[in-house]
Structures are given as C-alpha cells and as structure tokens.
C-alpha positions as CSV (number, residue, x, y, z in Angstrom):
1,X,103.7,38.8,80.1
2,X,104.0,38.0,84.1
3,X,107.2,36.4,83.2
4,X,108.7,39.4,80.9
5,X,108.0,41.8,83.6
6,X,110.2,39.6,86.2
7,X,113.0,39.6,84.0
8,X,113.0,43.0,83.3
9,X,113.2,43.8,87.0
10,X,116.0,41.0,87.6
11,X,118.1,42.7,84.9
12,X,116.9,46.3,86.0
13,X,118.4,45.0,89.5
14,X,121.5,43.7,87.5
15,X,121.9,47.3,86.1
16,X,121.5,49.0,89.6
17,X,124.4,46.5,91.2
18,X,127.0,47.2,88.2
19,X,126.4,51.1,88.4
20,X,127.0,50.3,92.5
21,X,130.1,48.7,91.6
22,X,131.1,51.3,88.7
23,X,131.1,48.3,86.3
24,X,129.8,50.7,83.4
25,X,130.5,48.2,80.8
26,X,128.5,45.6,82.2
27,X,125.1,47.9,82.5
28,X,126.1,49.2,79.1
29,X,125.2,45.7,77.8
30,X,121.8,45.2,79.6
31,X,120.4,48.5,78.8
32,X,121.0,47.2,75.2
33,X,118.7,44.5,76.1
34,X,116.5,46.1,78.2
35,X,115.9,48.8,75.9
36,X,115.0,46.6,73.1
37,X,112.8,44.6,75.6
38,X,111.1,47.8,77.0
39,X,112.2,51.0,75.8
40,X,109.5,52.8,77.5
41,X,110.0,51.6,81.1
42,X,111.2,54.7,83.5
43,X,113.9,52.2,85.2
44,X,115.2,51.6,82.0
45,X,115.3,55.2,80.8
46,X,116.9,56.3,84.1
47,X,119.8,54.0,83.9
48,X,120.2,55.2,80.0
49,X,120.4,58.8,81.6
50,X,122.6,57.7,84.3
51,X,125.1,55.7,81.6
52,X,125.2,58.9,79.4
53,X,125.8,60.7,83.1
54,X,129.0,59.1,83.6
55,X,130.1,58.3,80.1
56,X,130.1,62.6,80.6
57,X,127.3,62.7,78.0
58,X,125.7,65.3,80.0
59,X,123.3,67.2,77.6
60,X,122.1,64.0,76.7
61,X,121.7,62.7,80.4
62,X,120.0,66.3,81.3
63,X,117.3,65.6,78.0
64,X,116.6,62.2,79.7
65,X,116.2,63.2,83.0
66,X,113.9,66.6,82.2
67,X,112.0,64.2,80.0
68,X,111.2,61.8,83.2
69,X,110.4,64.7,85.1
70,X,107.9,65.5,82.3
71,X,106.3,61.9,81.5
72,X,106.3,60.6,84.9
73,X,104.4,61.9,87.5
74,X,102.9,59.0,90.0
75,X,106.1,57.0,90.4
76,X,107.7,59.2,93.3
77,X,111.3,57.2,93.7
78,X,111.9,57.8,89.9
79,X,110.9,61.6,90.3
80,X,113.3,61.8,93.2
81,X,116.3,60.1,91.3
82,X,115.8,62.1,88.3
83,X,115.8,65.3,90.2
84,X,119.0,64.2,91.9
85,X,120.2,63.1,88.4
86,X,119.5,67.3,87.4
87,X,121.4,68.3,90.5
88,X,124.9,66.3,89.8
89,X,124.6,67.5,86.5
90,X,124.1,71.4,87.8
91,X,127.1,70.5,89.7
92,X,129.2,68.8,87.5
93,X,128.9,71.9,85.5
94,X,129.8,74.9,87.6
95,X,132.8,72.2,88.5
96,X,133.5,72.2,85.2
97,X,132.9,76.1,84.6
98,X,135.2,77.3,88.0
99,X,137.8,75.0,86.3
100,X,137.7,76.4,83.0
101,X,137.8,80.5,84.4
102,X,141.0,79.5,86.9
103,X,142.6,78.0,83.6
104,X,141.2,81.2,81.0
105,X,143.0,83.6,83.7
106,X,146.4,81.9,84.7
107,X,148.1,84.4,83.1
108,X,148.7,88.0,84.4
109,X,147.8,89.5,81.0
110,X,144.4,87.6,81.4
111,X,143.5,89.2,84.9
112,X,143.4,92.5,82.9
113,X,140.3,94.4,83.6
114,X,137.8,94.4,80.3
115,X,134.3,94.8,79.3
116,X,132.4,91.9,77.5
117,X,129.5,93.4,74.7
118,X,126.5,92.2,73.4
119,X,125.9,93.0,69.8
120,X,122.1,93.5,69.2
121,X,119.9,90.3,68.2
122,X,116.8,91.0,65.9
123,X,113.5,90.1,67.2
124,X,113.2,86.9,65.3
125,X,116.5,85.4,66.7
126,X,115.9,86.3,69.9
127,X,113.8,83.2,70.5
128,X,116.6,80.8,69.5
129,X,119.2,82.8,71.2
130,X,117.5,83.4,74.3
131,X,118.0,80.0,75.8
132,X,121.4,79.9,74.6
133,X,122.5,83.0,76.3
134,X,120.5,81.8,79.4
135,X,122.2,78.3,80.0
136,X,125.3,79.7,79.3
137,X,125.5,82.7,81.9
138,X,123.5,80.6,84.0
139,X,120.1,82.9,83.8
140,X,116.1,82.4,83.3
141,X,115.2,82.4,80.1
142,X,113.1,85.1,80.6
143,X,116.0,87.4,81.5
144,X,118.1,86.3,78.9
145,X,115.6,87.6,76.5
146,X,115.4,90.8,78.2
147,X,119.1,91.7,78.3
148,X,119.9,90.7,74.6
149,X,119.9,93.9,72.8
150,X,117.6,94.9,69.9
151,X,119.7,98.0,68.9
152,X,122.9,98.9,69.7
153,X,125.8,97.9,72.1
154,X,125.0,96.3,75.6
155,X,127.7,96.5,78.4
156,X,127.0,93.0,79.8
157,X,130.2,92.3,81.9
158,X,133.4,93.8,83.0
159,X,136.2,92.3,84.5
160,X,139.3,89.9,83.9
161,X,139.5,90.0,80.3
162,X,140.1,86.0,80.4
163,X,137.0,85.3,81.9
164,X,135.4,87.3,79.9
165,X,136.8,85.8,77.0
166,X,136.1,82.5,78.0
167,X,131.9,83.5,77.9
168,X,132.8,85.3,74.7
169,X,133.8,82.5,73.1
170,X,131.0,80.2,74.3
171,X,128.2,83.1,73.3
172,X,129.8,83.3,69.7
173,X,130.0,79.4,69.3
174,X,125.8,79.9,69.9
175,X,125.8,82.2,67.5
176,X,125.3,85.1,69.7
177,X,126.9,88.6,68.3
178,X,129.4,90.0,70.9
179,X,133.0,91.1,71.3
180,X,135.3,91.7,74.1
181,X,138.2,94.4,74.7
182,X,140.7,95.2,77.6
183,X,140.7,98.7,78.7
184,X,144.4,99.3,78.7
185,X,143.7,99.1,74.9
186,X,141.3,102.3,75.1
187,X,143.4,104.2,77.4
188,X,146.0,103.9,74.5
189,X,144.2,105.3,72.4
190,X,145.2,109.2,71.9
191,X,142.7,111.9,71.8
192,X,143.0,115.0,70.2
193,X,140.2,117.6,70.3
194,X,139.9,119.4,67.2
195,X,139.5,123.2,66.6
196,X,139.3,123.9,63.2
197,X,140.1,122.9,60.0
198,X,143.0,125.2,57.7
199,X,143.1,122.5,55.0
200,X,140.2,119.7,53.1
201,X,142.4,119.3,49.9
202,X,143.3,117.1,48.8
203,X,144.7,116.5,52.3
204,X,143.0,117.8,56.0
205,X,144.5,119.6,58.4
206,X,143.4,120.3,61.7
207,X,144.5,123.2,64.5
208,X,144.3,120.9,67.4
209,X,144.7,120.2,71.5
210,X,146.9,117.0,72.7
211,X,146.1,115.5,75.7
212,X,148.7,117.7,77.7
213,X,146.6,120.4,76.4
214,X,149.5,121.6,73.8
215,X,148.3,123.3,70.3
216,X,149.6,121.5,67.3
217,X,148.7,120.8,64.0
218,X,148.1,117.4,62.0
219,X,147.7,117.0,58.6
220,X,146.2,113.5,57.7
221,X,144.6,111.6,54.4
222,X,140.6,111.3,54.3
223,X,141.2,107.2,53.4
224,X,143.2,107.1,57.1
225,X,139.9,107.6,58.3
226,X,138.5,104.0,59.4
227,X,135.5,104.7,61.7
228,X,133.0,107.6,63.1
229,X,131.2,108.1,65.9
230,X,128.3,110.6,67.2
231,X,127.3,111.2,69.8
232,X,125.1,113.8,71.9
233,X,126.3,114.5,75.8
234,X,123.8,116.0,78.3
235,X,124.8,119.5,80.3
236,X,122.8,119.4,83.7
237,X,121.8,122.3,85.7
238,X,120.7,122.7,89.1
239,X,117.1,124.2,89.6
240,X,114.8,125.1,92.7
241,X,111.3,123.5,92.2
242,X,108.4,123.2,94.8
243,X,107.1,119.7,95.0
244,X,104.1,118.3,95.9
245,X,104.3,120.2,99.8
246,X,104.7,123.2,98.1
247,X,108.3,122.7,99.9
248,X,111.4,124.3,97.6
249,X,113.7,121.4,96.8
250,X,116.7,121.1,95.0
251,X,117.0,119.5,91.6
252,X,118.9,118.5,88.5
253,X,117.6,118.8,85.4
254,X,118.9,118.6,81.6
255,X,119.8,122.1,80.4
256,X,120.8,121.4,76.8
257,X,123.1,118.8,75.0
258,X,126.8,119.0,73.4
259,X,127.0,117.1,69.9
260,X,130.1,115.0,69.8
261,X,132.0,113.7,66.4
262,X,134.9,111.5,66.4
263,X,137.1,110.9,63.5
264,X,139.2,107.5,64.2
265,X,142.6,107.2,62.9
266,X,143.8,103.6,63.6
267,X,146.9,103.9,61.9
268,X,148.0,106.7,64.3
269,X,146.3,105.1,66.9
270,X,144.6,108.3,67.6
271,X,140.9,110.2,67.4
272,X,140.3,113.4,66.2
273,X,137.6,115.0,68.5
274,X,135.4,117.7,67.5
275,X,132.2,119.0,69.6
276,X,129.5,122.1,68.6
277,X,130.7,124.1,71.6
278,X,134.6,123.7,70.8
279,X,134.9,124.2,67.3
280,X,136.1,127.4,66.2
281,X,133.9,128.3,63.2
282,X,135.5,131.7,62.7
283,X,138.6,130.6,62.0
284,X,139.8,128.2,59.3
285,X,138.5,127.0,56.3
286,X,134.6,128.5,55.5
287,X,132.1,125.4,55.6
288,X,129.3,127.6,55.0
289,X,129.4,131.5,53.8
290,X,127.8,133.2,56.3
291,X,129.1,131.1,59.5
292,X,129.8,134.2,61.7
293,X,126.1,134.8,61.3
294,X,124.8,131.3,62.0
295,X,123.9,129.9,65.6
296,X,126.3,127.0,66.4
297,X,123.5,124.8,66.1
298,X,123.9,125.7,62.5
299,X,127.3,125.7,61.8
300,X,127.6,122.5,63.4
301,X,124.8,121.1,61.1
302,X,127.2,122.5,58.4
303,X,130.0,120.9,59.7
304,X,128.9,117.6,59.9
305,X,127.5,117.8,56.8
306,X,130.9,118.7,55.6
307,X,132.1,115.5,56.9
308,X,129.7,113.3,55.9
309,X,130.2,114.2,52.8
310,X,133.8,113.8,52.9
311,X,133.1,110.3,54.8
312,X,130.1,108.8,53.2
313,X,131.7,105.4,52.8
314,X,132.8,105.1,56.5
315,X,131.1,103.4,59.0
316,X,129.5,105.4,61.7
317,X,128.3,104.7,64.8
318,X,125.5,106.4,66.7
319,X,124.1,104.2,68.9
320,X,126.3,105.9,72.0
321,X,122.8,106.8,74.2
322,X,121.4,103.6,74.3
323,X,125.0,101.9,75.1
324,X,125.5,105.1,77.8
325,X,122.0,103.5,80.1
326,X,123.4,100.1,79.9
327,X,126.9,101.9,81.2
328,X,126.3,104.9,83.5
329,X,125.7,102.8,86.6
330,X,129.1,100.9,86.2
331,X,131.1,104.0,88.3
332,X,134.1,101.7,88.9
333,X,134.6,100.6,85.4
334,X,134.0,104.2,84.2
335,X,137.1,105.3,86.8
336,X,139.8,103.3,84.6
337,X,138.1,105.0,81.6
338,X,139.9,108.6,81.4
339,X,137.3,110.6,79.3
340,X,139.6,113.4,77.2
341,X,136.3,115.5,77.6
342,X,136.9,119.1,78.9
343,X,133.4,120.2,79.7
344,X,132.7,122.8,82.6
345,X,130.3,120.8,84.6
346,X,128.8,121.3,88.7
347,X,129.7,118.2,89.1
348,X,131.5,115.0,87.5
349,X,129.1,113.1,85.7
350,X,129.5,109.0,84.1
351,X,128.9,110.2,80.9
352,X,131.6,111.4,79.5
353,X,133.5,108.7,80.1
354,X,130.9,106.4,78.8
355,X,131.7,107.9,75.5
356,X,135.2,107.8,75.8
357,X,134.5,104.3,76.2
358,X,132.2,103.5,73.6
359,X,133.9,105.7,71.0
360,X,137.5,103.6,72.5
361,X,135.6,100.1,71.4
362,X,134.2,101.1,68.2
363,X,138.6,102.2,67.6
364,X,138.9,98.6,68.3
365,X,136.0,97.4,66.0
366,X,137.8,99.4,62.8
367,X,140.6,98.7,63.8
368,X,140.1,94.7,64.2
C-alpha cells in the first residue's frame, strides 16, 4: 500500500512538471494511469480538470473543479488551486465573450440600435431555464428566475442589434423563447389612424389620417389583415391633495384610459389605428342601431366586437401593460420610438411610445 501511494505521488509530480513544461501529451498519458490507479485522489482529479482546461474543455474542467470545491474540504492547497482553476475559466470566458460581441458588430448595420425580448416561460420550465439564462448573461440564478417572464413580452436589452443577436442566439440554443428587432424596422412601419369605416363588404374601407396628418381613404381585403393588437393607454391629471401634514401638494393621478386597436397590414407595411376617443361613430357605416345614443364606451364595445368578428382567426395581442412596466423606464430607447399617438396630454408621457413599440414588434412577429 506504502509503496502504491509513493508512486502515485512520483507520477503526480511527473504530471505537475509536464503541465510546467506545457507537455500536454505527456500528462495525458499518466492521468490515464493514475486514474485507473486512483480515480478518487484530489491530485489526480485536479490535473484531469486542468487537462480538460487547456484541451479548451471548459464546462468539463468547471464540473471538476466545482466538484473539488464540494468533496474536499480539509486539503487547503487543492481548495486554493481549484478556486484559481474557476477564476481562469471566468476569465477565459468573458475573453472569449468580448471576442465574440467585437466580431457580432463589425459591421455598421450591426451597430444598429435594437431591443432583445424575452418570450414568457411557464412556471415548470422556469427551473431548467433559469440557470441557463443566468450563465449566459452572466446573472444569479436567482435573478434569472425573476426576470424570465410568465406572461407576456419582457424588454430585456436594447442596444447594437449584433450584440443583441449574438445573446439571442445563445438563449434560443437553451431553449429560451425570445426574439430580437432593430428599430429602424418599427419606425418604417406607417401608421394610419382610422376614423371610420364607409365600407365591410366584401371589402373595408376606412376614412383615415396619414402621418402628415392628410385625410385619405384605403380600401383593403379582411385576409391582408395578419396581426392585432389592444391595448388600453392611461390619461393622467393633475390633482391637489393634502398629505399626511395636512400640507396641499401637488399630484398625478390616473383620470381614465383610451382603448387602442391596431389592425396590421404587412403587406402595405402599414397599421390601421383606431382608438374609443377618435373614432367617429356618427359617421360611416352603422355598427350598432342606436350609436348616436350610446356612450363611446359602448360603441367602442360594438366596434370591436365588429372586428373580432370579422377577425376571429387572427392572432391578437393584448399583453401591451405588462410589456409597458418592463419598458416605461427605458426613456432613451422610447426617444427613437416616434409614437403616431395624438393625445392631448400636460405632459409627454413613455407610454405612448411603448405601444408604438410593442404594437411595431408584434408587425414584425406576423410579419416574420
């Protein structure tokens, strides 16, 4: 036994010179030994973690070295050398990452300003994605958890659409759910805000606003329709409360909310905007009998209905609030995003063009 254990350690010395002297090949062929001999030594799994290290092996190396971390807890020098194994590796790796970004934006197109989205994740995935999402963005599992959506869209990123890309491509190899888009292909898009209808059959045609503000018409097919979206936008007021001082103090509260319905027309590369408060009931064709006597809450109810049944077989999205929170705080992004909402409002407010933007990827989505 006395003698085994010497000639382990010879040939564990033997495997520390040739990794000194970069002679892989050489302490590839006494591990082979040594791990025969004594597969459970720490020495011997170190030096297979450190030939998988260089052999650029690194999940395999990182397994060994966590796993010595784990096991071994009294032998201080192997501790130290695996945690130093961990480091090189962390480095190696945002090395490797830096490298791979420069090279996924070398090209001006690439350096385009995007967003990167997360797709929600049901509850029972989430455990297996979780640690996914968190060694590839680099984040505690814990977090990673947190920021994969259950419902709905989740802005996760913005910036060069390359390097966005490049983690796009990574999550959806881990079977994460998410897409990416450039902006410059929303800001194509054109908008047309609708106010009435003058024809359902067997055609539509709408009375309708370009973006210069210029009345037109457009008469289109039901089947060009590709993709809906609804959406609610918040009108704020301004109030004067008394807090807790019995002091008067300025505030801004939610006054009431504008119901929003796009109708997107890939083909034309264009959406068809109508909202409750815009809509010209009284003119047109009669959705209802009695609209001039309805509230526009109602006639809007009637509207949509209208539509829905016109559209019942196309996708619609109305998940725009929860995407909005995950959105409202990104006021640079939201400046490249032009809304094509006309709302009187005190003051200019994120959400609008968070709708623009979210009704602008779902275009994308249909149209992809």
């Amino acid at each position: 036994m006395y003698k085994l254990e010497v000639e382990n350690l010879y040939m564990i010395e033997q495997v520390a010179v040739a990794f000194q002297e970069k002679d892989y090949k050489k302490a590839a062929k006494l591990l082979k030994q040594l791990s025969k001999k004594s597969p459970k030594d720490p020495w011997v799994q170190f030096y297979i973690g450190r030939l998988y290290e260089v052999s650029g092996k690194l999940q395999e190396a990182e397994k060994v070295y966590r796993r010595l971390l784990q096991d071994i807890t009294t032998n201080a020098k192997i501790v130290t050398q695996a945690r130093q194994g961990l480091q090189r590796l962390s480095e190696i790796e945002q090395e490797e990452r830096i490298r791979a970004i420069a090279q996924a934006t070398v090209h001006p197109d690439d350096a385009e300003p995007g967003v990167l989205i997360l797709e929600p994740v049901s509850n029972e995935l989430k455990t297996q994605a979780a640690p996914k999402f968190a060694q590839i963005m680099q984040l505690d599992s814990y977090s990673a958890r947190l920021l994969l959506p259950s419902r709905g869209w989740r802005l996760y990123r913005s910036g060069a659409i390359g390097e966005l890309k490049f983690y796009g491509e990574q999550l959806k190899n881990a079977g994460i759910p998410c897409f990416w888009a450039k902006l410059t292909d929303i800001t194509k898009i054109q908008v047309f805000h609708v106010e009435y209808f003058t024809e359902s059959t067997p055609t539509a045609t709408v009375i309708c606003r370009n973006q210069a503000h210029q009345l037109g018409s457009l008469s289109f097919d039901w089947q060009e329709v590709k993709g809906r979206v609804q959406g609610i936008l918040p009108i704020f007021e301004e109030v004067v409360d008394v807090n807790a001082r019995r002091q008067l103090e300025r505030k801004t509260q939610t006054q009431d909310y504008f119901q929003f319905y796009d109708l997107h027309l890939p083909k034309r590369r264009c959406i068809l905007r109508l909202y409750d408060h815009g809509y010209k009931f009284q003119q047109g064709i009669k959705i209802t009998s009695q609209s001039s006597q309805n509230t526009i809450r109602i006639n809007w109810n009637n509207l949509v209905g209208f539509l829905d049944q016109k559209l019942f077989q196309i996708k619609i999205w109305s998940d725009f609030t929860p995407f909005a929170e995950t959105v409202l705080d990104q006021t640079e992004l939201l400046n490249h995003v032009q809304s094509h909402i006309h709302l009187f409002r005190q003051e200019k407010t994120n959400w609008d063009s968070a709708f623009q933007l979210y009704s602008g990827l779902a275009f994308l989505c249909a149209e992809a």
